[in-house]
C-alpha positions, 0 to 999 in steps of 0.5 A: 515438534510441539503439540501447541494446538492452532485451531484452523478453518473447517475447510483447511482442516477437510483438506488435510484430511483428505490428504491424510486418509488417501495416504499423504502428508499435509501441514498448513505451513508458513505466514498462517501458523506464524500468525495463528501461534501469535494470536493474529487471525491469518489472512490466508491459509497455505498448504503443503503436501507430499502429495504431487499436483496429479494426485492432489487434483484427482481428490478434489472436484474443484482446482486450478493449476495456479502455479503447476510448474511450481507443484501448486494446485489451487483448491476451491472450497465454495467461493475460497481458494487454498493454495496446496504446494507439494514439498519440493526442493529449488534448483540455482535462482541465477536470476535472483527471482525464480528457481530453475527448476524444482524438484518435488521430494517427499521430505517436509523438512526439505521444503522448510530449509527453502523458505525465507526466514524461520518465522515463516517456516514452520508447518502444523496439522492436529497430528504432528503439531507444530513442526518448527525445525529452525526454530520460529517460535523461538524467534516468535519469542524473542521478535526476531526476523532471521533467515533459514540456514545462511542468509546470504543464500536465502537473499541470492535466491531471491533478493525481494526476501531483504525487503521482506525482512524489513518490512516484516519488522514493520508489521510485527515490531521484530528486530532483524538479526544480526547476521540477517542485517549484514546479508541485507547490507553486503547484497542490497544491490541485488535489488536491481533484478527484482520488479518495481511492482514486487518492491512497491508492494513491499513498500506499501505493507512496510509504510502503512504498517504500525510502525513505518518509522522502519523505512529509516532501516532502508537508508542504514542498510544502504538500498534507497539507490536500487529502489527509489530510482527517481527519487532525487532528494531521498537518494541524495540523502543516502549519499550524503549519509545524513539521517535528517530526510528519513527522520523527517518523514517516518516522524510524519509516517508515524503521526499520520493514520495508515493510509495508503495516500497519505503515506505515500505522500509523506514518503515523498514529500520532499521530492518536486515532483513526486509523480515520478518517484510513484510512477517509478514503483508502477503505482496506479493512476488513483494513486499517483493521482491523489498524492500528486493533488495532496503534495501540491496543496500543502504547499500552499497557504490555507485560505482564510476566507470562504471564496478562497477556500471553496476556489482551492476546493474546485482546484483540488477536489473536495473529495481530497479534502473530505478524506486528507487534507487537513489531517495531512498539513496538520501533521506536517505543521506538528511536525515542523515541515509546513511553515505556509500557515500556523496552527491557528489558520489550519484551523480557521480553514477546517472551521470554514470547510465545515461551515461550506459542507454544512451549508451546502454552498455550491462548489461544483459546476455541476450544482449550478441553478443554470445549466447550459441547457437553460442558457440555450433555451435562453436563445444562445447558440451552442458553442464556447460562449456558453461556456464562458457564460457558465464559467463566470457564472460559477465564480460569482457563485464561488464568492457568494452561494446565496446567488445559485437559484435560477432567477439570480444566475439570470439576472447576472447574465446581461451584466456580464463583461463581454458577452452579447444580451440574450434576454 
């Protein structure tokens, strides 16, 4: 035991002691004394205890059976809830997902051995200190990631663990150990059992972490086949064995910012349709949405003049160009992977986008000086026609913005090819 002091939220600390004076044991236990050892603020505050779920319930006036089954009582401390688990033991994980069966013990350390990896199984109250039986602040030390006991255990009991591995050396810069690193490559096809949306959230952490050139481990260690399950150029290049595709995309990974869409339209740029290789991970529509729209403009020229651009703008959203698009094609032009437009023309675009922003050039429909409203008190019948009229209406705009007041866009309407006067 070590007696490191970790300063702890005053409701964490009310928790434990509560369960002290009414004769238990308590210990914040995992990811939060990892973080709080290494000076990151944890996001969330987990509990263990020796007390059963009963008994943690009959000394709090507010909880809820998150996880009863599993001996987890969520505790709520004004709008907050703390996750309190009972020491407990796993029974077999013949699914590789869930324990059995659990049984609740009395023993700390027996509830430490379950855990996945010794960084993440230490646990501390002011009394005891840090409680580190496997050695966690020696691989905090040495930015190590190792399984608890034997790793090809830890992995069969629950195989979203060899992700987990990964994608803790992404967020923490860590090296996998070595006897880790080959229980990860003997059982990466037990990635079958585990759901996409599970695997999608480890991905996600992994890939918008500091340092998601690690995606590259996910070829070496031989899983892009039980994970990208639609994914036809990034799996073919792990039958090939060819390091170039993943090179390519965590050296534009690591150039972009960590966002989310463009990430994982990074991740997925070689693929035709990457729509697929999103939907296959369960990803939300937004997102699916977002790297679709993202993915398609950079496979086209930047336009050089303001028509064409404020047309390409209507296409795919202003919003995505608000937030991505040039970012995103300027990375992939440094990074070699955008031939379409050079450096220079990127540029022009962006300088152009700037000026249609700042003039507030119409590129919404919605913005038009003549609604259809207008063209039925015009005397036009509702229908398509008003439509069409709108429509051709709203490309003239597009060519020149200096037309959108009401007297012009009427104007123009009798000149327009094959439509009947109204005026």
């Amino acid at each position: 035991m070590s007696h490191l002091h970790i300063s702890m939220p005053t409701d964490v600390s009310h928790i434990i002691k509560v369960l002290e004076d009414n004769g238990h044991e308590a210990y914040a236990v995992g990811g939060c004394v990892r973080d709080a050892i290494m000076g990151r603020i944890p996001h969330d505050w987990d509990i263990t205890t020796s007390a059963k779920p009963s008994q943690v319930k009959a000394l709090f006036r507010r909880t809820i059976d998150t996880g009863i089954q599993h001996g987890t009582v969520t505790i709520m401390m004004g709008s907050t809830g703390y996750e309190v688990t009972t020491y407990r033991i796993d029974g077999n994980y013949s699914d590789g997902r869930h324990p059995e069966q659990v049984t609740f013990t009395k023993n700390l350390v027996e509830d430490l051995k379950r855990r996945d990896f010794t960084i993440n199984a230490m646990a501390y109250n002011d009394r005891a200190g840090v409680v580190d039986e496997f050695d966690g602040t020696g691989d905090l030390e040495h930015k190590i990631i190792r399984c608890v006991g034997v790793a090809t255990e830890r992995f069969t009991e629950d195989a979203l663990r060899i992700l987990r591995a990964i994608r803790f050396s992404a967020q923490l810069d860590f090296i996998i150990a070595g006897d880790t690193a080959d229980a990860i490559k003997a059982l990466a096809a037990n990635l079958k059992k585990i759901s996409r949306e599970r695997i999608q959230t480890e991905l996600d952490k992994l890939i918008t972490s500091n340092h998601p050139d690690r995606i590259k481990l996910v070829q070496a260690y031989g899983l892009a086949q039980y994970i990208f399950d639609n994914a036809k150029v990034i799996s073919n290049s792990f039958s090939d064995n060819s390091p170039t595709i993943f090179q390519n995309i965590s050296d534009v990974m690591e150039a972009l910012p960590t966002d989310h869409y463009m990430r994982w339209t990074a991740m997925t740029i070689y693929e035709d349709e990457p729509q697929s290789v999103l939907k296959g991970l369960k990803f939300d529509n937004k997102t699916i949405d977002i790297c679709k729209r993202l993915h398609a403009v950079s496979k086209e020229h930047m336009p050089q003049t303001k028509p064409e651009l404020r047309r390409m703008i209507v296409r795919f959203g202003k919003e995505l160009f608000d937030e991505y698009v040039f970012t995103f094609v300027t990375v992939l032009n440094d990074k070699g992977l955008y031939t379409l437009s050079s450096k220079k023309e990127i540029d022009i675009a962006r300088s152009l986008y700037d000026e249609i922003i700042a003039d507030k050039d119409c590129i919404s429909m919605k913005d038009m000086a003549i609604k259809g409203a207008d063209l039925i008190a015009m005397g036009m019948a509702p229908g398509k026609a008003i439509g069409n009229i709108l429509d051709k209406l709203f490309q003239k705009v597009l060519d020149d913005p200096s037309i959108n007041t009401y007297e012009q866009l009427k104007a123009c309407i009798n000149k327009l090819d094959n439509l009947p006067s109204i005026i």
